[in-house]
mmCIF file of the N, C-alpha and C atoms, coordinates in Angstrom:
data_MODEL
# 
_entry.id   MODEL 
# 
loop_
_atom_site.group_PDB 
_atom_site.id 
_atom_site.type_symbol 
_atom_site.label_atom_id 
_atom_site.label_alt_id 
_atom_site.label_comp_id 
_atom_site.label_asym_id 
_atom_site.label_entity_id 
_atom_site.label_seq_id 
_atom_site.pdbx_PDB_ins_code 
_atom_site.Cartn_x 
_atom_site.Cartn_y 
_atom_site.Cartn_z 
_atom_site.occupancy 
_atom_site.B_iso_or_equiv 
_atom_site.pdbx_formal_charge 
_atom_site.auth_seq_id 
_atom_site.auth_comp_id 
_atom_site.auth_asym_id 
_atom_site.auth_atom_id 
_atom_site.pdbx_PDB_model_num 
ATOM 1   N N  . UNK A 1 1  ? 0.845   -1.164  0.000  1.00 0.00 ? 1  UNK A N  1 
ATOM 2   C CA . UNK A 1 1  ? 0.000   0.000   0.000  1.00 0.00 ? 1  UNK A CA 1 
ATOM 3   C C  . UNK A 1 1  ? 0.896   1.235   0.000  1.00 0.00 ? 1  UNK A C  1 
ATOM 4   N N  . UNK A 1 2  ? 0.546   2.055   -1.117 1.00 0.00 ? 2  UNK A N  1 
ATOM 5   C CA . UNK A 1 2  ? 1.439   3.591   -0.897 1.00 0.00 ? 2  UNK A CA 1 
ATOM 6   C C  . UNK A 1 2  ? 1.181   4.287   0.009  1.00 0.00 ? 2  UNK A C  1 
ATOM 7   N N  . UNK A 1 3  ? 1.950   5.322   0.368  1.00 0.00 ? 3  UNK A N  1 
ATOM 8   C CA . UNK A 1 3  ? 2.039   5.948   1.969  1.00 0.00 ? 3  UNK A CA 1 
ATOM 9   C C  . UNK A 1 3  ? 0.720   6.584   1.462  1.00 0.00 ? 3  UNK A C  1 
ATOM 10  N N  . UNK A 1 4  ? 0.848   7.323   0.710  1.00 0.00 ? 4  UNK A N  1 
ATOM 11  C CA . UNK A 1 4  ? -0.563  8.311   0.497  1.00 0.00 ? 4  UNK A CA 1 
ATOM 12  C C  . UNK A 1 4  ? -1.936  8.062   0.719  1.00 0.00 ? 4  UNK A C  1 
ATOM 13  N N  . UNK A 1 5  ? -1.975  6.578   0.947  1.00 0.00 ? 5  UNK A N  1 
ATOM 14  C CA . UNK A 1 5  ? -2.913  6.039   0.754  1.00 0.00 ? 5  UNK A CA 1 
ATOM 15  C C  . UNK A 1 5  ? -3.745  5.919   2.027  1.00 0.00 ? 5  UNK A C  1 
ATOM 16  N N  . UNK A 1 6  ? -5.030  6.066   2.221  1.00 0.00 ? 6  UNK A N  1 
ATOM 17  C CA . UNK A 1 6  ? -5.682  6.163   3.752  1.00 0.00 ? 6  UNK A CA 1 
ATOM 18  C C  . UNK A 1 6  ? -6.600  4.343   3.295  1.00 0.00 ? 6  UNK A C  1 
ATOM 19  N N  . UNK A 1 7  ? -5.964  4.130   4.626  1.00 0.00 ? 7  UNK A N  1 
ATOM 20  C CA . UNK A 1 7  ? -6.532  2.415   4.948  1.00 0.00 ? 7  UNK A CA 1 
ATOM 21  C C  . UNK A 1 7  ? -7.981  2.209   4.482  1.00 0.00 ? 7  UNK A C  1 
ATOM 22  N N  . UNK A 1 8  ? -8.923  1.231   4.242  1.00 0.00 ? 8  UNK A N  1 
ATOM 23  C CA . UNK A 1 8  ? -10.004 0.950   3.476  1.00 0.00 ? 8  UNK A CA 1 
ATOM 24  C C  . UNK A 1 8  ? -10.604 0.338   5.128  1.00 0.00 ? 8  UNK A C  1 
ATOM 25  N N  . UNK A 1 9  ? -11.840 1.067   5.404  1.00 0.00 ? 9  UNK A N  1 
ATOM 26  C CA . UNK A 1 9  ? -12.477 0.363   6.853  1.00 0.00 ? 9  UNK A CA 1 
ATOM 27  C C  . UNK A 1 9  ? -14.102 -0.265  6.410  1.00 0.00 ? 9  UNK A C  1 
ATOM 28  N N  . UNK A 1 10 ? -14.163 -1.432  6.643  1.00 0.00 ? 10 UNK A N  1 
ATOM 29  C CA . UNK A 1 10 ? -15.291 -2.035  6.175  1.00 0.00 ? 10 UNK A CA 1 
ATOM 30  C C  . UNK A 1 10 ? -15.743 -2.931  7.626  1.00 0.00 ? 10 UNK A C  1 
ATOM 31  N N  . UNK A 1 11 ? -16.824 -2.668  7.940  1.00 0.00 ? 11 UNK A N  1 
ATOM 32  C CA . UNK A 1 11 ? -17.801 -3.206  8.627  1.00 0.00 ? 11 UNK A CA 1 
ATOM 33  C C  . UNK A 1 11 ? -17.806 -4.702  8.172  1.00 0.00 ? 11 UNK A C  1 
ATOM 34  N N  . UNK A 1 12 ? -17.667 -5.658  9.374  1.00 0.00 ? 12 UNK A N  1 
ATOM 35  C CA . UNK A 1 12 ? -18.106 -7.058  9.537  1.00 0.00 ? 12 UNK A CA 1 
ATOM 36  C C  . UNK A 1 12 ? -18.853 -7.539  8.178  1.00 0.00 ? 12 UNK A C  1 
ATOM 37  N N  . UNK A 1 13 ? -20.105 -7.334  8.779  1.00 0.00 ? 13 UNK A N  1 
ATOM 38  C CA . UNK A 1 13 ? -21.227 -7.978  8.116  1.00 0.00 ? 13 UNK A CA 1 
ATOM 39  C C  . UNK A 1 13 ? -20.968 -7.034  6.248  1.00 0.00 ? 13 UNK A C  1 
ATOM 40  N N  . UNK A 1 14 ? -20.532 -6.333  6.088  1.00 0.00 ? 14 UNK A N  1 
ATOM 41  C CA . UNK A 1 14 ? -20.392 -5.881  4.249  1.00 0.00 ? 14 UNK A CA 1 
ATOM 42  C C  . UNK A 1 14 ? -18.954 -6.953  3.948  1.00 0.00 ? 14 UNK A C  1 
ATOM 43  N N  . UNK A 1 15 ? -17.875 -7.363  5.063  1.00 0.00 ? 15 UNK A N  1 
ATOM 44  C CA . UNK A 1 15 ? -16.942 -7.765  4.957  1.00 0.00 ? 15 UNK A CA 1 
ATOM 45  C C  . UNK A 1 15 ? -17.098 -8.995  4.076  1.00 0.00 ? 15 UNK A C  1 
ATOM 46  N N  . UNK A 1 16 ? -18.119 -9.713  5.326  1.00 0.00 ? 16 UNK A N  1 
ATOM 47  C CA . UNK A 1 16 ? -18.481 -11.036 4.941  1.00 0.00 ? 16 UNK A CA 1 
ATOM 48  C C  . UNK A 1 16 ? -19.850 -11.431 3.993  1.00 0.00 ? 16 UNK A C  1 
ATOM 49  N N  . UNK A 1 17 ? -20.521 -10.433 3.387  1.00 0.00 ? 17 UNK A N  1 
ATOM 50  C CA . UNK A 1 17 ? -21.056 -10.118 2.300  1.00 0.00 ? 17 UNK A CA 1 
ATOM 51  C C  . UNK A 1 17 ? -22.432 -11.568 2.639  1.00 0.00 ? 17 UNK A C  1 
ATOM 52  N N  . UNK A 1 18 ? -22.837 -11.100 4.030  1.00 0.00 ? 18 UNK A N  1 
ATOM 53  C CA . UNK A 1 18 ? -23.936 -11.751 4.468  1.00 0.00 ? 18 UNK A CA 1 
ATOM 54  C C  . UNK A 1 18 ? -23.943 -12.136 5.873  1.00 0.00 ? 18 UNK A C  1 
ATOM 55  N N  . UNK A 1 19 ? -24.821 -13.079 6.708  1.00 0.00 ? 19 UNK A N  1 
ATOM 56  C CA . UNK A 1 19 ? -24.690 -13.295 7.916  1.00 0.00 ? 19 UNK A CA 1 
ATOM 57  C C  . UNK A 1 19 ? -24.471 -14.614 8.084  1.00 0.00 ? 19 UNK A C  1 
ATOM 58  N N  . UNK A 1 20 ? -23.592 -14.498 9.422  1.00 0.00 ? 20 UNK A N  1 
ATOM 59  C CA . UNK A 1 20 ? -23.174 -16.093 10.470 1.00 0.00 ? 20 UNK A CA 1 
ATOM 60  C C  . UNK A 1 20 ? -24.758 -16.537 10.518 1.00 0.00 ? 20 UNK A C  1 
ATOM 61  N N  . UNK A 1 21 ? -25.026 -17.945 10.870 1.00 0.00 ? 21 UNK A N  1 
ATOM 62  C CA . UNK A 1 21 ? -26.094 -18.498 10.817 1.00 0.00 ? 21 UNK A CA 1 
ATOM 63  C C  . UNK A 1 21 ? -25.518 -19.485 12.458 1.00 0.00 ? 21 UNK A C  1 
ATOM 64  N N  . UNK A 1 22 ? -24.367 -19.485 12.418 1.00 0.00 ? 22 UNK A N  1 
ATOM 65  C CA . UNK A 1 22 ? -23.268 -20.112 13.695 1.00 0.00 ? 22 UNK A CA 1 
ATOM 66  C C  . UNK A 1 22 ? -24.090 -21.944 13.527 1.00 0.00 ? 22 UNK A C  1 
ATOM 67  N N  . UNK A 1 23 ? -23.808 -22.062 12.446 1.00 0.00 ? 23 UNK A N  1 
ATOM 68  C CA . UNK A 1 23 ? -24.571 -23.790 12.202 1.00 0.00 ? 23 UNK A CA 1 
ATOM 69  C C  . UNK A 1 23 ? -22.974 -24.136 12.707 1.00 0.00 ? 23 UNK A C  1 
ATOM 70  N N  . UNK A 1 24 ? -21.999 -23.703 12.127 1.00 0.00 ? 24 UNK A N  1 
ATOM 71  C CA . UNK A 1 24 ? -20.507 -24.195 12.397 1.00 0.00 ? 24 UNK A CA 1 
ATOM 72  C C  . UNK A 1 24 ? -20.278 -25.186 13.806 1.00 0.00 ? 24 UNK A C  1 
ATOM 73  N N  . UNK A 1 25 ? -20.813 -24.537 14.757 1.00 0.00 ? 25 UNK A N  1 
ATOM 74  C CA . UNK A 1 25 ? -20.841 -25.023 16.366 1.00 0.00 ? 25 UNK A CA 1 
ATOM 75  C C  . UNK A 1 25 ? -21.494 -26.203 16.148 1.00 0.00 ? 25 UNK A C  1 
ATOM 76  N N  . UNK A 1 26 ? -22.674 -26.531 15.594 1.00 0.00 ? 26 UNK A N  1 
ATOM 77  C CA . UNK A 1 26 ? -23.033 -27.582 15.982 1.00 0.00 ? 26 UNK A CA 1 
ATOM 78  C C  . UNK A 1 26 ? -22.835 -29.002 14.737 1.00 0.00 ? 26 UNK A C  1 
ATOM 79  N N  . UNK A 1 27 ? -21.805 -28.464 13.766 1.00 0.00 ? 27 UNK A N  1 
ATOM 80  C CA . UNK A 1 27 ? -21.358 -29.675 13.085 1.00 0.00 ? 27 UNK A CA 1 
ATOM 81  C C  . UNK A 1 27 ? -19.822 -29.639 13.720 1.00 0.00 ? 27 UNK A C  1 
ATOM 82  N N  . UNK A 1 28 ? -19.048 -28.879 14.006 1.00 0.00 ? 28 UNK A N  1 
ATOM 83  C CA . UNK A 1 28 ? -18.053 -29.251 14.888 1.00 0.00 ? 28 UNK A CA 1 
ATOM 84  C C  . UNK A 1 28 ? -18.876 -29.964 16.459 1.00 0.00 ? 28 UNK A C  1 
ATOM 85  N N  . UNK A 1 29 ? -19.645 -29.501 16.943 1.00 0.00 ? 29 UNK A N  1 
ATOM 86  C CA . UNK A 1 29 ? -19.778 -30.505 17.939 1.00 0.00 ? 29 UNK A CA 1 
ATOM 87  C C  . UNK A 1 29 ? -20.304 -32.037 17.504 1.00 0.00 ? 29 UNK A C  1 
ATOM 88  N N  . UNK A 1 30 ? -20.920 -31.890 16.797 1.00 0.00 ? 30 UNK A N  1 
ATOM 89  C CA . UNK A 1 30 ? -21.702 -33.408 16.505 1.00 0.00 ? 30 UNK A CA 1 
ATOM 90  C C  . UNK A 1 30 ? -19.838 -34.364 15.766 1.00 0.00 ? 30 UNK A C  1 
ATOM 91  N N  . UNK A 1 31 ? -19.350 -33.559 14.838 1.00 0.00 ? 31 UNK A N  1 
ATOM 92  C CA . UNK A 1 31 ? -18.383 -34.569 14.648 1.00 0.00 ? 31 UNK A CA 1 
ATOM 93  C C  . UNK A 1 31 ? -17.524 -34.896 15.613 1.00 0.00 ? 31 UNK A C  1 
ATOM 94  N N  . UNK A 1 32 ? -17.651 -34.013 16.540 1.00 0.00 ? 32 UNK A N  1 
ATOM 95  C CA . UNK A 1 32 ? -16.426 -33.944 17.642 1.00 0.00 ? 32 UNK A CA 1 
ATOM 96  C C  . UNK A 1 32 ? -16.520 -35.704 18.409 1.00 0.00 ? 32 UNK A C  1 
ATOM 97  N N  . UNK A 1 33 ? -18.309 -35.057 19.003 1.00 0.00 ? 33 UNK A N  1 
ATOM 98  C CA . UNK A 1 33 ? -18.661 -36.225 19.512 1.00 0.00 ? 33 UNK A CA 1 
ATOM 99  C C  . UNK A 1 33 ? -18.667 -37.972 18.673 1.00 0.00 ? 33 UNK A C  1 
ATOM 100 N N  . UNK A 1 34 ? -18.642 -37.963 17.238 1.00 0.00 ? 34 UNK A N  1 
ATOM 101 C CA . UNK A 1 34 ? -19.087 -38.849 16.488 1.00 0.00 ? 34 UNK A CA 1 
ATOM 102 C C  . UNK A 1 34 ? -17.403 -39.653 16.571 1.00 0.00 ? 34 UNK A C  1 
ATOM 103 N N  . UNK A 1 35 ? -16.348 -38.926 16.752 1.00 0.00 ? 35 UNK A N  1 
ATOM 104 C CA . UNK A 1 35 ? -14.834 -39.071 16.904 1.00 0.00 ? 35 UNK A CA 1 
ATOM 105 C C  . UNK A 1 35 ? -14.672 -40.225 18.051 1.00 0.00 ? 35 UNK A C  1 
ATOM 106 N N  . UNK A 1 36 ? -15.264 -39.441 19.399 1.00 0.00 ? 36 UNK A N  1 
ATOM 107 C CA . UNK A 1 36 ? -14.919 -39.783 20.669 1.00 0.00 ? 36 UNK A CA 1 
ATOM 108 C C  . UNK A 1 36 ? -15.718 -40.945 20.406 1.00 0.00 ? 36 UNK A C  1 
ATOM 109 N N  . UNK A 1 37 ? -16.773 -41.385 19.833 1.00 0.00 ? 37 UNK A N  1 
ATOM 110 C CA . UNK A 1 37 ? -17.766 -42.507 20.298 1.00 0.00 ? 37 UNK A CA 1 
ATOM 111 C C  . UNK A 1 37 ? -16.691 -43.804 19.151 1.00 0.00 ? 37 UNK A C  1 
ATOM 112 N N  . UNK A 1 38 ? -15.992 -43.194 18.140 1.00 0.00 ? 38 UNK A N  1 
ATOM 113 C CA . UNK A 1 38 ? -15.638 -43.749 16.859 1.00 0.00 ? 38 UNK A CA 1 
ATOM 114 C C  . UNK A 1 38 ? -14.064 -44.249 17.855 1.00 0.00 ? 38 UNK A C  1 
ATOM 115 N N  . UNK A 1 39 ? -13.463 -43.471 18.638 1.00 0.00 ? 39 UNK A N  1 
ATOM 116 C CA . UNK A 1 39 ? -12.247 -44.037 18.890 1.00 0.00 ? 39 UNK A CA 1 
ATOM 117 C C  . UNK A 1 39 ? -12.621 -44.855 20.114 1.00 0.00 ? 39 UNK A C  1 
ATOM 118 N N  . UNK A 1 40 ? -13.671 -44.737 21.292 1.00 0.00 ? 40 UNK A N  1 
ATOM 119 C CA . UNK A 1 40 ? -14.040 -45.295 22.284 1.00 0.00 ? 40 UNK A CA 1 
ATOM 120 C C  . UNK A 1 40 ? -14.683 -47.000 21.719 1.00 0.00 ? 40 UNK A C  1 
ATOM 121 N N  . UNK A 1 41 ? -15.304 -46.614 20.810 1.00 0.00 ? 41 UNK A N  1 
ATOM 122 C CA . UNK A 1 41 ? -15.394 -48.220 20.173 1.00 0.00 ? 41 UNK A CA 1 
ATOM 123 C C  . UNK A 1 41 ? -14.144 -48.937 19.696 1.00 0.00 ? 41 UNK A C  1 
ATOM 124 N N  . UNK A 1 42 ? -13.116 -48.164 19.072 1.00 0.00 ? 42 UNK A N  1 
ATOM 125 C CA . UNK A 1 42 ? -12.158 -48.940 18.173 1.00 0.00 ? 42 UNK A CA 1 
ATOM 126 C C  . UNK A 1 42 ? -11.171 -49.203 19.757 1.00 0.00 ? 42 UNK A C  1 
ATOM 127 N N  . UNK A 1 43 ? -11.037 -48.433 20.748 1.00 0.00 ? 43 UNK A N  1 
ATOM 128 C CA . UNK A 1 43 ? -10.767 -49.118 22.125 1.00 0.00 ? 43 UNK A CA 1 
ATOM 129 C C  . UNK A 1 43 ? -10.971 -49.799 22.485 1.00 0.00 ? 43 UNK A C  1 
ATOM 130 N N  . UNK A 1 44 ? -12.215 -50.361 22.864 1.00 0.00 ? 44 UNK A N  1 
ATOM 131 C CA . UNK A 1 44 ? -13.007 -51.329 23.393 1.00 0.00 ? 44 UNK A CA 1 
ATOM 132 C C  . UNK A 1 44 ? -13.226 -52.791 22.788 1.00 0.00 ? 44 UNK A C  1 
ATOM 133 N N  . UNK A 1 45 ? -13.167 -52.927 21.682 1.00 0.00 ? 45 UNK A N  1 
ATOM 134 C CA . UNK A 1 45 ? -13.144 -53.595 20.638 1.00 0.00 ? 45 UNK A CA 1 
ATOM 135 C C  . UNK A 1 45 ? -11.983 -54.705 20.467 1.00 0.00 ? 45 UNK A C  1 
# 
C-alpha cells in the first residue's frame, strides 16, 4: 500500500457479504462427539 494512501475500513457484516447463521458449532460438535464414540469403540473392541 502507498504511503498516500488512507486504509479501506469495512464493517463485519459488508466484509463477509452476508450473515453467520453459527450452524458451524453444531457440526463441529456433533463430529467432535461422532470421533470420541468412533475411537471409544475402536478401544473397546
Amino acid at each position: 500500500m502507498a504511503e498516500n494512501e488512507e486504509p479501506i475500513h469495512v464493517t463485519t457484516d459488508r466484509a463477509r457479504a452476508g450473515s453467520t447463521p453459527h450452524m458451524t458449532r453444531y457440526v463441529l460438535g456433533i463430529g467432535l462427539l461422532l470421533v470420541i464414540v468412533a475411537f471409544g469403540i475402536i478401544i473397546w473392541s
